[in-house]
N, C-alpha and C positions, 0 to 999 in steps of 0.2 A: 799209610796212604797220605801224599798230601795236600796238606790243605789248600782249597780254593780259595785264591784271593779274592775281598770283597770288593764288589761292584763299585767303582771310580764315582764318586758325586758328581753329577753336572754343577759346575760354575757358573754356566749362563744364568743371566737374570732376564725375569720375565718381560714379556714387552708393558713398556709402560700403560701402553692403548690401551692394549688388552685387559688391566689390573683395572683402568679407569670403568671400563665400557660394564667389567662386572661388576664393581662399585655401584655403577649406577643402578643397574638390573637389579640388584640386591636391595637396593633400597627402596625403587618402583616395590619390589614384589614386598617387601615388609607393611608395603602402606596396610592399612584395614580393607578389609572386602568392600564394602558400601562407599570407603571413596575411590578403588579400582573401577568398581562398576558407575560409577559418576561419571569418572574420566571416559570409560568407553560411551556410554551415551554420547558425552559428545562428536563425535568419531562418523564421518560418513558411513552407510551398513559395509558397504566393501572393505573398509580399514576394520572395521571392529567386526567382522568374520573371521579375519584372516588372524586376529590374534589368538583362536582358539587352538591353533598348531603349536601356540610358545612353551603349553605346558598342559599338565592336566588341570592346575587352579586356572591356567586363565581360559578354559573352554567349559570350565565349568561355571565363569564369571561371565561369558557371554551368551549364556544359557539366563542369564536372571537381570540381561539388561530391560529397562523401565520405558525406552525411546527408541525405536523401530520406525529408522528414517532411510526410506528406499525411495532413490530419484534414477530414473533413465539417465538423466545425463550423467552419472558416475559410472553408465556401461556401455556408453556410445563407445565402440569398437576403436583401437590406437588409429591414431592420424586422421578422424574423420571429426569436425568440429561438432558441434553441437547446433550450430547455424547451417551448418550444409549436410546434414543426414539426411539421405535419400530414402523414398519409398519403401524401398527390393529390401535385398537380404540383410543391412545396418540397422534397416529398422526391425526386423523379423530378429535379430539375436539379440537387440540390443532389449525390446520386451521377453525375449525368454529368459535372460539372464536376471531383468526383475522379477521374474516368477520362479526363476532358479532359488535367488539371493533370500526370496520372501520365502522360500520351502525350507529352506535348509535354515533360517535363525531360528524360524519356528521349532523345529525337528527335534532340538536341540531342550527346546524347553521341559515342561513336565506341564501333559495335559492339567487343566484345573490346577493345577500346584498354586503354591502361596506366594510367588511373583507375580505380581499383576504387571500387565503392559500400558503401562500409562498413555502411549502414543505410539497407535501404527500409522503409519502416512506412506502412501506408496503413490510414486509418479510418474505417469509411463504415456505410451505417444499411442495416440488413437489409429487403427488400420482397417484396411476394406474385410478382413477376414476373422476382424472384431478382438478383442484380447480378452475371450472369455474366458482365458484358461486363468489371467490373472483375479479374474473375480471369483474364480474357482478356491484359488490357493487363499486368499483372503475372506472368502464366506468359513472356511474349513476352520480358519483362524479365528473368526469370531466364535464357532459351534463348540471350539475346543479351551480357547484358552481367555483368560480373566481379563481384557480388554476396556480401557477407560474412553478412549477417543480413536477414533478408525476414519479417515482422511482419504480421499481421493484430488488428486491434480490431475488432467487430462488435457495431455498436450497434443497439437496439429505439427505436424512434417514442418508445413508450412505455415512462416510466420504472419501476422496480420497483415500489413501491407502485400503480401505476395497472392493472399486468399484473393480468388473470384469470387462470385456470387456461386457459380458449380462446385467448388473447392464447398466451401461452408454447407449447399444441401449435402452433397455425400459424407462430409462430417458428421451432418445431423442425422444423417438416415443411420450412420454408422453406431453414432453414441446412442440412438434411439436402441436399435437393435440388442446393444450393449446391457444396455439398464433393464430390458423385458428378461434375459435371457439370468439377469443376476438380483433379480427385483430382494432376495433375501439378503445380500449383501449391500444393497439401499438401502433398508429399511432400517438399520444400524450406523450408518454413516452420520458422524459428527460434521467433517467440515468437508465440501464440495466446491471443486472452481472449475469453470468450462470454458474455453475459448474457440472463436470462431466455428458457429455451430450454428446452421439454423432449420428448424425444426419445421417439418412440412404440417403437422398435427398444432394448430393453434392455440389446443388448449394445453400444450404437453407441460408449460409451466405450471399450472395447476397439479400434474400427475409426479411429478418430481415433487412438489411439495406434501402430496397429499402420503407418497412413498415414505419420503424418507420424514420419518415423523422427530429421528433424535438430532436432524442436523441445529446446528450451532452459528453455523457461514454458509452462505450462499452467494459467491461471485460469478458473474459473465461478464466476459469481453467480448465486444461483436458478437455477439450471439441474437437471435430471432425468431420472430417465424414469419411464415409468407402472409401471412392476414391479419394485419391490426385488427385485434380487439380491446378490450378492457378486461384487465386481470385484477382481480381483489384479491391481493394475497394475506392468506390466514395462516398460521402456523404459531403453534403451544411454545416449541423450544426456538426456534429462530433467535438468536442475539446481531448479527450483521448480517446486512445483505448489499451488497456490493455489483452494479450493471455501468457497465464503460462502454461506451458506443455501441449502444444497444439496440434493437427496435421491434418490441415487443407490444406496440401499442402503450396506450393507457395504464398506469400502475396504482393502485389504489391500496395503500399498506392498509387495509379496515381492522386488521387484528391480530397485532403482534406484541403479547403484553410482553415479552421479554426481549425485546429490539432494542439495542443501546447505540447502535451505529448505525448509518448508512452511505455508500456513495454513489453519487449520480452525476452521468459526465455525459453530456455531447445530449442533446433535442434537435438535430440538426433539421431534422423534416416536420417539424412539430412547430406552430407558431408559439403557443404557452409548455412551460415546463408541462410533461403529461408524469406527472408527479403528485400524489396526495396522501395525506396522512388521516387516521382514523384513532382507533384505540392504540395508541404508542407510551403507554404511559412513562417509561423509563427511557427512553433518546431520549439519550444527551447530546452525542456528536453525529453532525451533518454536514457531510459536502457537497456543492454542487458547483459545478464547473460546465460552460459551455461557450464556443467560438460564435458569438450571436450575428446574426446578417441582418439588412436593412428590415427584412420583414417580420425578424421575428420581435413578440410583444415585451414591453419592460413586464418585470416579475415587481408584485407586490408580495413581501416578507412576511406581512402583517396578517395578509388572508394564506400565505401557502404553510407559514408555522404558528396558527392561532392555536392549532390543538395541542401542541407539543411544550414542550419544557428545554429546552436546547439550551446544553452550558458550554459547548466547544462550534463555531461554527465559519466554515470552510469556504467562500466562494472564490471560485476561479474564470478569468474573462479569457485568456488564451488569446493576449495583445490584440483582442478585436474589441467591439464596442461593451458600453458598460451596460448591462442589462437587468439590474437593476432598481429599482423606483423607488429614489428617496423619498422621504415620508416624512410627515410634520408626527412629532406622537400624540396620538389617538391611545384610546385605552385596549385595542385590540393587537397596536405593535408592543405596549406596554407589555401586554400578557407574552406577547411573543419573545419579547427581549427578555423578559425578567429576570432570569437566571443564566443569563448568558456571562460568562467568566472569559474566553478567551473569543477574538474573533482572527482570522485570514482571510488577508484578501493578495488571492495570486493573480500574477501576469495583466497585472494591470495596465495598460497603454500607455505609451509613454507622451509624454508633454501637454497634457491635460490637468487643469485644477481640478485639487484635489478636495476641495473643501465640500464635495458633497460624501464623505466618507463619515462627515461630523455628524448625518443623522442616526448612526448607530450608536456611536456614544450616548448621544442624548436621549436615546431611547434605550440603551443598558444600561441602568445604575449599579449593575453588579462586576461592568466588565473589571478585569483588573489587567489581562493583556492583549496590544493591537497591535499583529502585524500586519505587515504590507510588504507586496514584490512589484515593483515598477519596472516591466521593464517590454520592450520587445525581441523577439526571437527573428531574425529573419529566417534560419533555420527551419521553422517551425510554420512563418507565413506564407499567403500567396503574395508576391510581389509585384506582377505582374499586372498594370494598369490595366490592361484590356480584360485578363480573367478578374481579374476584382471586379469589374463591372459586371460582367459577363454575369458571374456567381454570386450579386446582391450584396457582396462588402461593403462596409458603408466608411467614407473618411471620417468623417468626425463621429471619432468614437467615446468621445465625453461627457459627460451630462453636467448639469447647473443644479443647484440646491443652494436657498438662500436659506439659514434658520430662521422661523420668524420669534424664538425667541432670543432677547439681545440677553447679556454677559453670564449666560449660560454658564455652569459648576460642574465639575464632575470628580467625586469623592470616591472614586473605588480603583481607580485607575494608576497601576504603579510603574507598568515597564510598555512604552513605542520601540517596537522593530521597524525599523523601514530597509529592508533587502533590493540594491542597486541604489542607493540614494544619488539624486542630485544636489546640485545647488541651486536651481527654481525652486525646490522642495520646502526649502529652508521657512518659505511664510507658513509655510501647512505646519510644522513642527513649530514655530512658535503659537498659530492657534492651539496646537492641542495641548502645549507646555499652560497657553496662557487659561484652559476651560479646566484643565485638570487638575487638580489643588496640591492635591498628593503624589504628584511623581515621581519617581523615585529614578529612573535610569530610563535614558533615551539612547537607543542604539540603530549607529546608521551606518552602514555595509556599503562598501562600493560593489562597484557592480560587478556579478555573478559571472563569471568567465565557462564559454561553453564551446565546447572540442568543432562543433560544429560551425557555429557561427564564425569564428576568429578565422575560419577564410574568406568571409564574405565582406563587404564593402561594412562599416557601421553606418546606421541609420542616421548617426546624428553624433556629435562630439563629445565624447564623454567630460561632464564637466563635473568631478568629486575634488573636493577642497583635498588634493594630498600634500603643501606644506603645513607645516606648521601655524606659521603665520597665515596661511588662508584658515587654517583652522580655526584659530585665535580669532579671530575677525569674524567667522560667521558666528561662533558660540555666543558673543557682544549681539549679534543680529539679532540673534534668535530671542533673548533674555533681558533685551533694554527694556525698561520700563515694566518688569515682569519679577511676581514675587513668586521662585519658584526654587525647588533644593535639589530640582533634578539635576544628573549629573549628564554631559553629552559624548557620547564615548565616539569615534571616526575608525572603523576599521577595516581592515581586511578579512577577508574569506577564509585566510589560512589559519589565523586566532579564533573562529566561531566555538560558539561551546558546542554541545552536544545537543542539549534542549531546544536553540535554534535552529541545529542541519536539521535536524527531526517539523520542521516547522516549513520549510523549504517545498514549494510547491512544484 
């Protein structure tokens, strides 16, 4: 019988891609478990789901991921923005699929097992037919599995601007409804943020806090309710609380020993900040920002943070007037400055002296950094002559402080930001070169370019020393007659570091 000749070798060579692409795979899959499971945390939940089909290791590696980050807008339905998601059906699958996304990571785990979830955070868009099915899948989450921090974001269809006063009560009614129907799933909740909501029960801010006993954050945006009162808010775990164009009445922080942040933006119907502090033993950082009209009153610093300890501290004017009330020091802004290290002051008006900015200095002997943003937005303002009257704008929006002490010192003081600088500017930067003994680096930023603005007319001519020679010449301005080793650096936006964008109002 004869014999069968042997099977002919393929001579082809393999595709190169192909050698590469398993190369790579090869060498992902060799890494260690704990930095596989690193990389997927970071991973939106829809990419790091879908890796559990590549293998049995890797579905068994997204089985013991640590960060459980589920946002709606990773299941807003192909070709529907995230800005134009409509009421109906985009919004009805696009919260199933987070209650899908949120069953199926879970599913996957081992109840009680020795993974702990370091961070579930789920974010999903508020509806008239309430999204209890998600506080459902998420209370189940908490009963079953070892959970560190449990997150809610609760988004509106509609954005703030778009809300009516109607728009925000059926929000509230809806998120009220929301929270009775899952109050075991509040009661565990670390961090909470609500936007455009406002609440028909006056006191419901009190019942959210009294609920959720482990929160950690507490933000609103436009949020309310229909009846000013006075809230004294208490709470054991509280660390930030966060209210931006709010109107809740009266806020009275009387008892938050573990409150290290706060921010507070917009008093618009309020003549005095309705803002007060009580037992805060540990704030440090404080923001407050607000667009001030002719009527509302200058703020004293001195009586609004006597009780506090404030070593980071925020204000923002929103290119309207300075509201404000420089201070000569007394022993009570003393207390209040004392441990102030950094101060901001945003969107400050443009073409105003600035020399009443110096009574912070002299009343922080600890600060070591002061930034500043000068600038105006037209973007952002009312322009129009007749509604600025109309709506109590007021033009001169600068205030006067003379120090009454003369050649004042300032020893702790090492780096000046000034963000949009001009060349008017230039006397205020040599006062603070010539009080501060020790400073070390002066940095002045032209000015902040914004998508917005740059079709509009500019208010006024931008005048930043960009040669050289203009530069040379004002550094001589700044430093005659001044014994000082600061250095002056002129730049641009595009060189910032990091520590600064972060600083950027």
């Amino acid at each position: 019988m004869a014999k069968r000749p042997p099977a002919a070798r393929s001579t082809a060579k393999p595709c190169v891609s192909s050698i590469r692409k398993r190369s790579r795979e090869d060498r992902l899959s060799a890494l260690p478990g704990d930095i596989l499971v690193n990389i997927l945390d970071r991973l939106h939940a829809r990419d790091a789901a879908r890796t559990c089909i590549l293998s049995r290791r890797w579905s068994r590696l997204s089985a013991e991921l640590s960060r459980l980050v589920i946002s709606a807008k990773d299941f807003v339905p192909e070709g529907v923005s995230t800005a134009n998601i409509s009421g109906g059906d985009d919004l009805v699958r696009t919260n199933a699929a987070v209650v899908e996304a949120t069953k199926s990571m879970l599913a996957r785990r081992d109840p009680g097992g020795r993974h702990t979830v370091r961070l579930l955070s789920t974010e999903f868009y508020l509806s008239d037919d309430v999204p209890i099915s998600i506080g459902h899948a998420i209370g189940n989450a908490m009963a079953t599995h070892k959970i560190e921090k449990a997150e809610f974001t609760v988004l509106t269809v509609k954005e703030s601007k778009q809300c009516r006063l109607e728009d925000r009560l059926n929000y509230g009614a809806w998120f009220v409804s929301f929270f009775y129907a899952c109050l075991d799933v509040f009661t565990g909740l670390t961090r909470l943020s609500l936007e455009n909501l406002i609440f028909s029960e006056s006191d419901f801010l009190s019942n959210i806090l009294g609920t959720c006993k482990q929160l950690k954050y507490l933000g609103f945006l436009r949020c309310g309710t229909m009846r000013m009162i006075t809230h004294q808010v208490e709470h054991a775990q509280l660390c930030e609380l966060s209210m931006v164009r709010c109107l809740f009445g009266k806020v009275e922080l009387k008892w938050l020993p573990r409150l290290t942040r706060t921010d507070f933006a917009f008093w618009r119907s309020f003549e005095e900040i309705p803002l007060s502090f009580g037992h805060v033993p540990l704030l440090e950082v404080v923001s407050l920002e607000n667009a001030a009209l002719s009527w509302h009153k200058m703020i004293k610093l001195s009586t609004l943070l006597c009780e506090t300890s404030v070593r980071d501290l925020m204000l923002g004017f929103r290119c309207e007037k300075i509201w404000v009330q420089p201070e000569s020091v007394t022993k009570r802004l003393a207390s209040a400055f004392n441990r102030l290290k950094i101060v901001n002051l945003g969107h400050i008006p443009e073409g105003y002296d600035l020399t009443w900015t110096m009574f912070i200095l002299e009343a922080a002997p600890s600060l070591e950094e002061f930034y500043m943003t000068v600038i105006d937005h037209p973007c952002e303002m009312q322009m129009d002559k007749d509604k600025r009257r109309e709506g109590s704008y007021i033009e001169e929006k600068g205030v006067e402080w003379e120090s009454p002490t003369s050649n004042f010192k300032h020893h702790r003081l090492t780096k000046l930001i000034i963000f949009c600088f001009e060349s008017y500017m230039a006397s205020h930067v040599r006062r603070v070169m010539n009080a501060a003994v020790n400073l070390k680096y002066v940095y002045l930023y032209r000015r902040l370019s914004c998508d917005k603005c740059k079709h509009m007319k500019p208010l006024k001519p931008i005048m930043f020393p960009r040669s050289k020679k203009h530069r040379c010449s004002m550094r001589k301005q700044m430093t005659q007659c001044i014994e000082s080793g600061a250095r002056i650096h002129f730049l641009d936006f595009s060189v910032m570091s990091d520590d600064h964008k972060a600083r950027l109002p």
